[in-house]
Each structure stands twice: as structure tokens, then as C-alpha cells.
N, C-alpha and C positions, 0 to 999 in steps of 0.2 A: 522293648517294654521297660519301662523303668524299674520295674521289682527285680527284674533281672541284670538290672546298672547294678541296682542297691548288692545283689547276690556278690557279685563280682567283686564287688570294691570292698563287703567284708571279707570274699578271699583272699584278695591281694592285702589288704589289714592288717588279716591274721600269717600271711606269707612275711609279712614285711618286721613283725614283731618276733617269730624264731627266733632262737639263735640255739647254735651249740658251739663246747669249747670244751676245755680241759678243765678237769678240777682246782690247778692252779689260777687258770683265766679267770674261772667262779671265784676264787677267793679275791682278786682282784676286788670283782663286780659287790661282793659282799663291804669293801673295805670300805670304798665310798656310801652304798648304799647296804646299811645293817639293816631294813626294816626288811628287805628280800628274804633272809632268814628267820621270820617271824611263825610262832606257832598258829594251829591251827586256830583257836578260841581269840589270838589278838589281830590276826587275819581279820575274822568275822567281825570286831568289833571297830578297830580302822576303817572297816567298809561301810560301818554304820555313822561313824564321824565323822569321814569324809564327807560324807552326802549332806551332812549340815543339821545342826542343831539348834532350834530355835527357844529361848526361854523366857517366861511371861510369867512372874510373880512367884517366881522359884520353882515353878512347874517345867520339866522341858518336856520337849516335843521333838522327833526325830524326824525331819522328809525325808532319809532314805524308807520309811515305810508309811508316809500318809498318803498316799497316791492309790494304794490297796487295799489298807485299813482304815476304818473309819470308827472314830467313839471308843478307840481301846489305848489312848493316850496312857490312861493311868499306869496300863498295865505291860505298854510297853517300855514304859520308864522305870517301870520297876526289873523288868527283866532286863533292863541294859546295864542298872545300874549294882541291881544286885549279881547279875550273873558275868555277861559278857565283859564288864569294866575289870572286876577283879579277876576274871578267867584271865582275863588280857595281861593285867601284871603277878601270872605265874603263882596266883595263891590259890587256896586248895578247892574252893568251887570247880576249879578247871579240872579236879577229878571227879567228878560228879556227872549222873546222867541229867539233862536239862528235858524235864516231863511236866508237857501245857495239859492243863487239865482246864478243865471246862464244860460246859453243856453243846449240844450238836449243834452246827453249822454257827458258832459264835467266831469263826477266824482261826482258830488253831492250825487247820491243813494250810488255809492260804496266808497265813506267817511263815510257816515254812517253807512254802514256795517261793516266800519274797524271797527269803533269805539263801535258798538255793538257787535263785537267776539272776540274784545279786553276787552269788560267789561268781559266777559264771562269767559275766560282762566285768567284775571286778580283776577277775587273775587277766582281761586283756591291759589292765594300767599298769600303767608305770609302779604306783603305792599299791598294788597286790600281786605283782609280777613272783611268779612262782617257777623255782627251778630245782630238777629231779634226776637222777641217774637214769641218763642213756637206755631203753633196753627194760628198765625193770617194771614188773606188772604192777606193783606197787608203790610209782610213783615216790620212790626214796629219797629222804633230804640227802643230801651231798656233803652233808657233817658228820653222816654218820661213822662215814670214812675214814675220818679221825681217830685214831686211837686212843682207848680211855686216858690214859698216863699221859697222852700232852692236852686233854680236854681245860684243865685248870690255867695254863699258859697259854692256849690258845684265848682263853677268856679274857685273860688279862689284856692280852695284845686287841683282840677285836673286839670286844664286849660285849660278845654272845655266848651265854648259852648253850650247851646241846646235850638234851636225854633222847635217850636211846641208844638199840646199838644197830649196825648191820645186819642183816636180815640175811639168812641161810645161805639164798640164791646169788645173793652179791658179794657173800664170805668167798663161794666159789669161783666167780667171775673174777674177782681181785685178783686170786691168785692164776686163773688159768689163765684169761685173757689179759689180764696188766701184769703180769709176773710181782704181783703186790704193790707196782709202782702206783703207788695213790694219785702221784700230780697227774700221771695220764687217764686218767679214769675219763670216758666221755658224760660230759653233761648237757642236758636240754631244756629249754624252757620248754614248760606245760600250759596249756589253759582245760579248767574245770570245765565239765562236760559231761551233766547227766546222762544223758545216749548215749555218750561215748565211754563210760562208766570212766570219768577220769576226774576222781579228787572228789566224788559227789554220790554215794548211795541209797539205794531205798529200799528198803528188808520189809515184808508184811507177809505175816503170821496165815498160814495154809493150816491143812488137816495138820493134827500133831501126829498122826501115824504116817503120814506120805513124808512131811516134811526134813529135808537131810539138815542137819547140823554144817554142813559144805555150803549149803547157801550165803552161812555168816562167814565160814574161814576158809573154803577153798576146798580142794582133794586132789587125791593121789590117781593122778594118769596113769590107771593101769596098760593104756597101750607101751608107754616107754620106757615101763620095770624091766621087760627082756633087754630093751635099749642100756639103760643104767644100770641094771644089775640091782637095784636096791628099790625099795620104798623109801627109806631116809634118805636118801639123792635125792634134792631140791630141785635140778632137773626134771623130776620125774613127778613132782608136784603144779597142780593148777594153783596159784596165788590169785583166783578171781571170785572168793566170795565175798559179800559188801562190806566185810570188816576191811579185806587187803585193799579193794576199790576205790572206798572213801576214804583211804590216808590221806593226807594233807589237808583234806576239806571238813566235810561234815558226811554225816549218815542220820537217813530219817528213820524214825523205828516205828513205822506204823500200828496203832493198837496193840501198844507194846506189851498192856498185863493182860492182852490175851493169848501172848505167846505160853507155852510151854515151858518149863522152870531150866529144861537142862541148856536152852538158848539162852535166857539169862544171866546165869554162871560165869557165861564167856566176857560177860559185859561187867561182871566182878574186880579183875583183874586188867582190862583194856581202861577202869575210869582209875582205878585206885593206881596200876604200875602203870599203865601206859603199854601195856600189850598183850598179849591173845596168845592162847597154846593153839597149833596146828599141827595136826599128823605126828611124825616122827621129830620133831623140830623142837630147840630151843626156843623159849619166849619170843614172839615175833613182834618188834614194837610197832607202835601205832600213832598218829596223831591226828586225832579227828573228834571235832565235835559227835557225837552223840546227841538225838531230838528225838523225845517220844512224845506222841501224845495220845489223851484219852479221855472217857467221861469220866463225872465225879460218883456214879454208883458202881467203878468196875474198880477205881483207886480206894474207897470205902473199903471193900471188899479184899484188895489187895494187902491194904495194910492189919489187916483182920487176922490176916494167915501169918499165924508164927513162926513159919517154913520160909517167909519171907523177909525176915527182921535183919539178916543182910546185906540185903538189898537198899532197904529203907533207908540209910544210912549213906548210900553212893546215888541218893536220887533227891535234886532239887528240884520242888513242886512250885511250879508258879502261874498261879489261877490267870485263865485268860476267860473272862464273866461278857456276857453279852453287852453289848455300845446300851448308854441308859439315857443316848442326847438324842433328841424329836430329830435335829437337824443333821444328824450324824444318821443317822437309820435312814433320813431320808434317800441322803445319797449313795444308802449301800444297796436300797431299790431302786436308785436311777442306774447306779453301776451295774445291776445284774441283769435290769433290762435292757440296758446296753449292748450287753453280751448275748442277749436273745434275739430270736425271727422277729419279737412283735415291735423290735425297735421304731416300728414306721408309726403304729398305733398312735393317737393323738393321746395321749393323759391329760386332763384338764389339770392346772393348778390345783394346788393342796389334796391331790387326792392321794399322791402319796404321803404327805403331810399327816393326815388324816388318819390312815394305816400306820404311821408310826405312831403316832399320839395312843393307838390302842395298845400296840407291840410294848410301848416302853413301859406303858401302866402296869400290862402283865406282868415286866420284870421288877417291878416297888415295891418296896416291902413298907407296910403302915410303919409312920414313926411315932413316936412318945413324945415328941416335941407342940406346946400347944401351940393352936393356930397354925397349922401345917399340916393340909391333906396331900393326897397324892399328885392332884392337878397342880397345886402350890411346888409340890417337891421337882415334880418333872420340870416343870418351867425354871426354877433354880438351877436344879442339876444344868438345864440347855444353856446356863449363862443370861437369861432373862434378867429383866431389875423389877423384884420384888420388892414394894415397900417392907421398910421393919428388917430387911435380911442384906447379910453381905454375905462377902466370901469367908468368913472364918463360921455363918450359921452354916455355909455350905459344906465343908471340911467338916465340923462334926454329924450332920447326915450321914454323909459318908462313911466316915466312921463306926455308923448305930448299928449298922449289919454288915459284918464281913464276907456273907455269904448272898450279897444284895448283886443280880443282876445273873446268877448260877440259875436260875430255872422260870420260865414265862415261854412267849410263842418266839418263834426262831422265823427269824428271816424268811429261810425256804417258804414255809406254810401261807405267808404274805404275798410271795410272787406268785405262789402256786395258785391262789386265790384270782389275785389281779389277771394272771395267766385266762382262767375259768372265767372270769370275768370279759374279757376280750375272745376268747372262744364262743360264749353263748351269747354275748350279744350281736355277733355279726356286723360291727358300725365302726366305723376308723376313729370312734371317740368314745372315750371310759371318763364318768366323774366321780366324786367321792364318793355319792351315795352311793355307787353300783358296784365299789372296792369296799362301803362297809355291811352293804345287804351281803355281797359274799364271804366275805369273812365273818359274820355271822350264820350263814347256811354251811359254813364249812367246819363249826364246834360239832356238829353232829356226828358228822365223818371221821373227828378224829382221833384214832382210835385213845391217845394218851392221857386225853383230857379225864378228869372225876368229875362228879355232877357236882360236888362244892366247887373246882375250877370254873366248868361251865357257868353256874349261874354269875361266879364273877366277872366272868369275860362278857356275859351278856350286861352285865351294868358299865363296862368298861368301851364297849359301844355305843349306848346310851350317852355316855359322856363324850368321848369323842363325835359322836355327831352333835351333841350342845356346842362344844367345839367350834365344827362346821359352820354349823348356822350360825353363829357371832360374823366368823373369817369371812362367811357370804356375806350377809348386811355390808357388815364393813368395803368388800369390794365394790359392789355395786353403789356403796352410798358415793366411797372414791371416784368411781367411773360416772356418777351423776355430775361431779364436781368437776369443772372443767380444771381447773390448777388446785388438786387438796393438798398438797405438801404447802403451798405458797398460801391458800386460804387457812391452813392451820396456824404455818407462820405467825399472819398477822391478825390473826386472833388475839394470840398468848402474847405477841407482844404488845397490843393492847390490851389486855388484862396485866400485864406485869407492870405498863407502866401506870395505871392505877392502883397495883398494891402499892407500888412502890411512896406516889403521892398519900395513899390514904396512911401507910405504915408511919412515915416522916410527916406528915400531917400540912402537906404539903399542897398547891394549887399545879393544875394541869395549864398547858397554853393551846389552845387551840389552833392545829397548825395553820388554814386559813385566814381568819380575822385577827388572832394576835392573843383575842382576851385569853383571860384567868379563868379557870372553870373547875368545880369541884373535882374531885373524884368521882365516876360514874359508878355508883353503890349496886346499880339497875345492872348493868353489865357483869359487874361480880358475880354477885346472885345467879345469874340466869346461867351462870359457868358453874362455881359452886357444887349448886342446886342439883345438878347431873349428878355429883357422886355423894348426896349427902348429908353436904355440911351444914349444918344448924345455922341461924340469926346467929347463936349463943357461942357455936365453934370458927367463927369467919372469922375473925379477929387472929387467934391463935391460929390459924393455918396460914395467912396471909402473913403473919411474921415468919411462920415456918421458912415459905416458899423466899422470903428475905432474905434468912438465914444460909439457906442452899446457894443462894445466887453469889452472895458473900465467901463462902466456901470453895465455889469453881473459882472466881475470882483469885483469892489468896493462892489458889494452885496453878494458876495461871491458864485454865480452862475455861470454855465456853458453854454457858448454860443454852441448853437450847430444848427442842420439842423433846427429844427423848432422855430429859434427863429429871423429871420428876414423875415418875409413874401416874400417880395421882391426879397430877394436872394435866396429864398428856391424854388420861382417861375423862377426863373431864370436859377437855377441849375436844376431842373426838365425841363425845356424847351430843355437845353444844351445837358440833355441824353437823352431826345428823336427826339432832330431835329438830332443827329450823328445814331439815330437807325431807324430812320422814314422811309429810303427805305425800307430796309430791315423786316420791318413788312409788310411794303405794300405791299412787292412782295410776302413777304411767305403766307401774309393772302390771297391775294387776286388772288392768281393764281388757277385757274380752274385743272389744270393738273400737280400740282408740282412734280419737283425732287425727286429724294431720300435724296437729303440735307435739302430740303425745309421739303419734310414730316417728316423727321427726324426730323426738327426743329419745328414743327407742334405740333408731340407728346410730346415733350419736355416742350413745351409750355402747349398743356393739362393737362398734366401730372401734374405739379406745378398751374396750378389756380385748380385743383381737390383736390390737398396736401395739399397747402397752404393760398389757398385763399376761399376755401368752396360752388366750384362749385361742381357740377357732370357733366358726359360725356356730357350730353345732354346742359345744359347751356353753359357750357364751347365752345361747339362745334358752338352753335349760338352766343355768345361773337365776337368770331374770325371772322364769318364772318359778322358780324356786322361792326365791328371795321375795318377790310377790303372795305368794301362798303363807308364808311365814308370817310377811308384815298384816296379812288378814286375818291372822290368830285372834 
């Protein structure tokens, strides 16, 4: 079987990448390469730069997390740049607990997951190759070795770095089994390995009466007090609670202010010094990320308590708000259907479209901005070209509410729908309609919504099915058009090059016979007309559209169909008011012809090919679209 080649050849991989040697050998391996002794926070952050950074208007963008997340761009540029970049060069964020706040199912658990299966396949490279003492539960850097007093000259010579000190069990070890000789000390490479609790923890908060405080820092093996003689014999202690585990790595802290205060405490002292009290033991160092996350009514709440004002202090909050782009949500419902049984189910086009158009409206906050409703904002925020707006109206949007995108309907509720949706209908085919009848049958049920939410969620369907019914028209009218991109084409480009003659006051040639011939005024007009324009405003927009082309031009760009809103709406109006009978009659006729069916199939035929319907969508499209056009 091939999964079983695949099995094999990451064993032999990970066989072939080992190594161990002597703490001398390692200082060696350090010499050439200093980034092997790298902390745990510049670790995490190399692994995010590595993977490639892409930026577009001073915005960046990271792919080692767009593959998982979708639509929280802003906000993971904010946590790279505020936390991970400066954790990475040794400033004082890197003592701080890193706590995602957020509303439920916005991405917070599965950021953390990236970034725990990202340490994981990262410590097998070369640039995150990690190496630990021989033997110990906790995974110890191998600097720690060193003794304070040559830490400053070692600096000088290698130009690293090293806080901490040695750790009880390895004070012991030194001296019993190296007789103190440090250069023999055995060293091994490691790789992170959540099952294998190696460089990667995860703590989440039980009864606080069951719950032992050993879960975070270990305990005392009372089987091998008789053995050792002592409780403070290090021997005689387990070094396996998720604080000792996740040295080197990171540690998740799930639901962290629902934990218990005296668990906290412990996380005082591991962010501010860099290490944990245990049992009988001197300060045991630490180096590890710290990740909590939680909702925004349990951190309200947290920072309420005056009992907590020490805490506040060693904890960076960094909002992760729900994705607020139509196209970005969409593919976080292709992604999770994905991962589901109903992956085989046919989804018709735009129907998850559709569902998100509802989803993102819930997460919008009205702005004060005139002439900008919510359908206008959503379409901005998605990177649309709104007439009248750029990107610096869009930035201050943004801006207006800091709190814009913390509370609306959550994903989950979406697929859970779609889900119901595919369950009750019993048909290998789901269309919009029947994702937005159920998410409207589904505000009943649930339980969180207020009746002022409800009735706005029920106008916020209403809209996205207006939505709908445009995205319909518009396919079907495409799919009546045997080539619409190439009849759009040359449309516009015969309307431009009559602005152009009428703007310069110029004569047309006729490409056939040769002659001179006015400007076709009839032709304007009838484009125009679609969106509005007065006898008395033609003038003024047809210099407009001048002025634009003049524009691309100096930048060395190409004006084309999607680059004036206005007219691209207008040109779209144009093909389908000259095709508008003719759909109406072939859809909507009970009994058609042989030309009509003929033109039926033809119609099927292409949203099947080319638009990624099947028979059955397709078939309810048209008379969808029919029923609408007999309004």
C-alpha cells in the first residue's frame, strides 16, 4: 500500500535526521549554525517567515497560516508583528502570556493548532532543528551547562545568549554521571511532538476541586522516596507536568480565565523570570511560549476582578474578530464541508455565497459614513470597486468600530444549517434557496439570538436573497449568451470608441466601406440609459469615462470591462434588457417549442460545463429565474 511506503520513509526521515554527541560536538554545530540555539518565541516566529511573506499595499500576509485561516489577515499581522517579531528579538513582550480573545468558533483554537503542527514538522528542518540534554524529561537547552561566570565570554565568542540555569535533575546528573565534566555531557536532537508530550503542551482547566496543581509542574514519585531517601531528591520527582513538557516549544492554555487563580500564579513568574516553582526545588527555568485563549464576556469579567490586576499586566490581548470578507467565509464553508460525510452532496453555486452574504452582514456594524450602507460596506470590506470609494474610505471603516466583527452568527450555525439542509432534503443537490429557508427556520432554535437580533437577521435574509435573485438573472442571462465575456467585450468597446470620437469631436470610419460617420449618439443612450444618465448628465460622464482611460493609461494599465463599475453595470444592463424576452419566454413557458427546448438544453448544457451546476441545480435555476422574470 502506498500509505504504508509513505509510513516508512517518514521513519527512515526522521531515523536519518538524529543525531547525538557530546556537548563539545554541539558547541561545534552551534558555531556554524547559531540559529539551533534559538528561543522559544524566535523559533515560532522564523517558522512563520520562513514559510513566506507576501505584501500588497503595505499590508502583509503570511502563507505559513492562509491555507487554514481565512479573512483574519488583519489580525494575524497584528499578532506577528506585535508579538511574535519583537518576542523574537528578546524584548519584553516575550514575557508576556499571548491571550486570543474572540467570539466562538472565529479561529482562535485552530491558530493554535497551526502553529502547534507547524512547530512539529518545523523542528524536522534544518532552520528549526532543536537539540536537548540526553535523558532529560525536560527537554534542556544544552547552554544551560555553562556556568554563569563564563556566560558573558561565551557571548562574546559565539554571540548567543543564554538565560536560565540548569534544572535540579541535571545539577545531579552532572556531577554523578559526568563527574562535572560538561564537554561529556550526552546531547540529542529532538523533534516537537504533541503525543509524544515533547516540546508542545496542552493544559485545560477541569473541576477546580479534582484538579492537582501537578498537572502544570509535575510531583513527587512517592514510590522512590524509600528509593532516594528524600522528597527534594530530583530523582524522586516526576518532571511531566505541561509546564516541564512544553519547554522549548509552546503550551496551549485552554480556557485559561476559567481556570482557578492558584494555576495562574504559577504563570506569574514562568512569563515575568522565565521559570516555575516545583516541589522542593530551586526555580526551575522554562522556555516556552505560553497561548491562551477565550471569549470576550469571560476576559470583561476577568479584568473586573481586582484579585486579578497582576496578571493583567503579564498578559497580551490580541483580538482575533470573525473573517468580515463574503469570499473569505465562503471558503471557510467549502473548507469545513470538506472535512465532513456530505462532501459528495452537489452544492449548487452561490449557495454558499449566499450564506455568507447573511453571516457577514450579522457581523457589521452601521457606519456614520454618508451614502454607505451595509451591502455597500460588505462589498468594500470583500475588495469590490465601489464607485466614489478607495482603499483609504476603506481603512477608515475599519477604523469606526474597534469592536466590528466580535459578535454576529458563527460559522458553526451555517454549516449546522446547510448540514439540516442536506439531511431533510434527502437529493444529492442543495441550492441557495434551501441554505437560506434554513437558516431562517433555524433563528428560532437558537437559543442566543434576542427578538431585536432575530428581527434583524430576518431583514438580513431578505437582503441576501435580493442578492440571490440579481447572481440568478445575471447567470442565466450569461448562460443564454453563447460567448458573454467576448459580447461584453465588444460592446464597451464600441461605446468607448464613440465617446472617445464624440468627447474630441471627432468622426468614426466605418470599418467595411471606409466612410466617415458621426458618432452613434442612439448607441450611447441605449447603454447610458441602463444606469440613469440624463440627456443633461451624458456629456459629463462620457468625459468621465475619458478621463479614467487617460489615467490607466499614464500608469501603464489596461482599462478594460471591470475597471469602471458604472459602465460595466451598464453594459451588463444593456445585454440583458436586448435578451430579457427571450429568457423570459424560454424559461418560463410551461409547454415550449422545439426552439425554446432546444434552447433550454443549451442553456443547461453550459451552466453544467461551465458554471458548475448539475442537471438538477441547473434545472431549478431556470425556473427560478423564470418565475422572477414574471414578477
Amino acid at each position: 500500500m502506498d500509505i504504508l511506503r509513505k509510513i516508512q520513509q517518514h521513519r527512515e526521515d526522521e531515523r536519518r535526521l538524529k543525531w547525538e554527541g557530546t556537548f563539545s560536538e554541539y558547541l561545534d554545530i552551534i558555531r556554524e549554525r547559531p540559529e539551533v540555539a534559538q528561543s522559544a518565541h524566535s523559533r515560532v516566529y522564523n517558522m512563520i517567515k520562513d514559510a513566506g511573506i507576501d505584501e500588497v499595499d503595505g499590508k502583509r500576509s503570511y502563507s505559513f497560516f492562509s491555507e487554514e485561516l481565512y479573512g483574519l489577515e488583519e489580525a494575524i499581522e497584528r499578532l506577528v508583528e506585535e508579538y511574535f517579531h519583537p518576542a523574537a528579538k528578546r524584548l519584553d513582550v516575550r514575557k508576556r502570556i499571548l491571550l486570543l480573545m474572540g467570539p466562538v468558533s472565529g479561529g482562535k483554537s485552530t491558530l493554535v493548532t497551526v502553529l502547534k503542527r507547524g512547530l512539529e514538522k518545523y523542528s524536522h528542518e534544518d532552520s528549526g532543528a532543536v537539540y536537548a540534554i540526553k535523558g532529560c524529561p525536560m527537554h534542556e537547552d544544552p547552554l544551560h551547562l555553562i556556568p554563569h561566570h563564563l556566560r558573558d565570554e561565551f557571548h562574546e565568542e559565539y554571540g548567543i545568549r543564554i538565560e536560565g540555569s540548569l534544572s535540579p535533575l541535571n545539577v545531579m546528573r552532572l556531577e554523578q554521571e559526568y563527574g562535572g565534566r560538561i564537554e561529556d555531557v550526552m546531547i540529542e536532537r529532538i523533534f516537537f511532538n504533541e503525543d509524544k508530550r515533547t516540546g508542545i503542551g496542552t493544559f485545560s482547566p477541569s473541576d477546580p476541586k479534582s484538579q492537582d496543581i501537578a498537572d502544570l509542574t509535575g510531583s513527587i514519585d512517592f514510590s522512590t522516596i524509600a528509593e532516594f531517601g528524600s522528597e527534594s531528591d530530583p530523582r524522586a520527582y516526576r518532571f511531566d507536568g505541561e509546564l516541564n513538557k512544553a519547554n522549548r516549544g509552546m503550551m496551549e492554555f485552554q480556557e485559561m480565565l476559567k481556570c482557578d487563580e492558584k494555576f495562574l500564579w504559577h504563570l506569574l513568574s514562568l512569563t515575568q523570570e522565565g521559570n516555575f516553582k516545583a516541589g522542593r526545588f530551586a526555580l526551575i527555568s522554562a522556555d516556552e511560549l505560553v497561548v491562551a485563549h477565550t471569549n470576550e464576556a469571560e476576559y470583561r469579567s476577568f479584568i473586573s476582578n481586582k484579585k486579578n490586576e497582576a496578571l493583567h499586566s503579564r498578559i497580551i490581548v490580541m483580538p482575533v474578530p470573525y473573517n468580515l470578507k463574503v469570499s473569505q467565509e465562503e471558503r471557510i464553508y467549502e473548507k469545513m464541508i470538506r472535512e465532513s460525510d456530505v462532501a459528495d452532496v452537489h452544492i449548487a453555486p452561490h449557495a454558499l455565497r449566499v450564506a455568507a452574504i447573511f453571516s457577514i452582514l450579522t457581523r457589521l456594524k452601521d457606519t456614520n459614513r454618508q451614502g454607505v450602507d451595509l451591502v455597500k460596506k460588505m462589498r468594500l470590506y470583500d475588495g469590490e470597486i465601489v464607485e466614489g470609494f478607495n482603499q483609504v474610505d476603506v481603512d477608515e471603516l475599519h477604523k469606526e468600530h474597534s469592536d466590528e466583527g466580535m459578535s454576529g452568527i458563527d460559522p458553526r450555525y451555517v454549516i449546522n444549517r446547510i448540514s439540516s439542509t442536506i439531511i431533510r432534503k434527502e437529493v444529492p443537490s442543495i441550492n441557495a434557496l434551501d441554505v437560506l429557508r434554513s437558516l431562517k427556520d433555524g433563528l428560532d432554535q437558537h437559543a442566543s439570538i434576542s427578538k431585536e437580533d432575530k428581527e434583524r437577521y430576518m431583514n438580513f435574509i431578505s437582503i441576501a436573497r435580493k442578492e440571490y435573485d440579481e447572481i440568478a438573472k445575471k447567470e442565466v442571462q450569461k448562460a443564454f449568451v453563447y460567448s458573454y465575456e467576448e459580447s461584453a467585450k465588444t460592446l464597451m468597446d464600441n461605446y468607448l470608441d464613440n465617446v472617445e470620437a464624440y468627447c474630441n469631436k471627432n468622426k468614426l470610419r466605418d470599418p467595411l466601406t471606409g466612410e466617415e460617420m458621426s458618432p452613434d449618439d442612439k448607441l450611447m443612450r441605449s447603454i447610458e440609459e441602463q444606469i440613469g444618465i440624463s440627456e443633461n448628465a451624458k456629456k459629463a460622464f462620457r468625459e468621465e469615462i475619458l478621463i479614467r482611460i487617460s489615467a490607466y493609461a499614464r500608469k501603464g494599465k489596461k482599462f478594460d470591462y471591470n475597471s469602471h463599475e458604472r459602465l460595466r453595470e451598464a453594459i451588463q444592463k444593456k445585454l440583458f434588457a436586448d435578451l430579457k424576452d427571450v429568457v423570459k419566454i424560454t424559461t418560463s413557458s410551461k409547454t415550449p417549442n422545439e426552439n425554446q427546448l432546444k434552447k433550454i438544453n443549451e442553456v443547461i448544457a453550459r451552466l453544467i460545463d461551465e458554471h458548475g451546476y448539475n442537471s438538477i441545480s441547473a434545472n431549478e435555476l431556470l425556473r427560478y429565474v423564470g418565475s422572477l422574470l414574471n414578477r
